[in-house]
N, C-alpha and C positions, 0 to 999 in steps of 0.2 A: 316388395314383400309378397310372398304365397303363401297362402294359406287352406288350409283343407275347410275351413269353415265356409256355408254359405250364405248365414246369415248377416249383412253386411250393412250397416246404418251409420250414413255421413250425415255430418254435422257441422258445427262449428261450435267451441269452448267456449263455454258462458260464463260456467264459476268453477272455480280450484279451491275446495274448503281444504286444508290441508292441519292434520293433527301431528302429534308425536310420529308416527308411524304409520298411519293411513290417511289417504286424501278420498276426497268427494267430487268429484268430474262432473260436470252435466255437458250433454252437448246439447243443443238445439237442433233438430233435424230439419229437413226440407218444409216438410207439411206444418210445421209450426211447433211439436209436440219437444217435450223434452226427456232425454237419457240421463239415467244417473250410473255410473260404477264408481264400486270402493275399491280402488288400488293401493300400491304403496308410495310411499313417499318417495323414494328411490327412485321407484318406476316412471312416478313423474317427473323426476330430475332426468333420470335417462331418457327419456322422450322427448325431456326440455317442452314438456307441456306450456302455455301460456294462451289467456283467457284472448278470445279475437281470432283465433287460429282455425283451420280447419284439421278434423279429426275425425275417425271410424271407429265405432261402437263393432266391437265384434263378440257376437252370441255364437257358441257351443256348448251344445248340456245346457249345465245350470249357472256356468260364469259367464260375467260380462267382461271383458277386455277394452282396453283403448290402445291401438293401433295409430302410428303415422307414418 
């Protein structure tokens, strides 16, 4: 994947709160610290997110994205 972003924070998936239609991601990054983004539930199915995994928090502007 390419991306014009160069704000880029690996992690690994800790928690997938998942609602009706948006989920709550966190990753755990290197340093200890943890990322949250609110994506869709979709999105997590299309990504086939799951907790244990490793993932990348991508910042642009003012959204957070999760990227695999």
């Amino acid at each position: 994947m390419k991306l014009s972003a160069r704000n880029l924070l690996a992690g690994k998936v800790v928690e997938i709160d998942k609602g009706e239609v948006m989920a709550k991601v966190k990753l755990k990054l290197a340093d200890g610290q943890t990322i949250s983004a609110l994506i869709s539930v979709e999105a997590v199915e299309d990504l086939d997110l799951e907790v244990g995994e490793e993932a990348t928090a991508i910042i642009k502007a003012t959204e957070v994205m999760i990227g695999k």
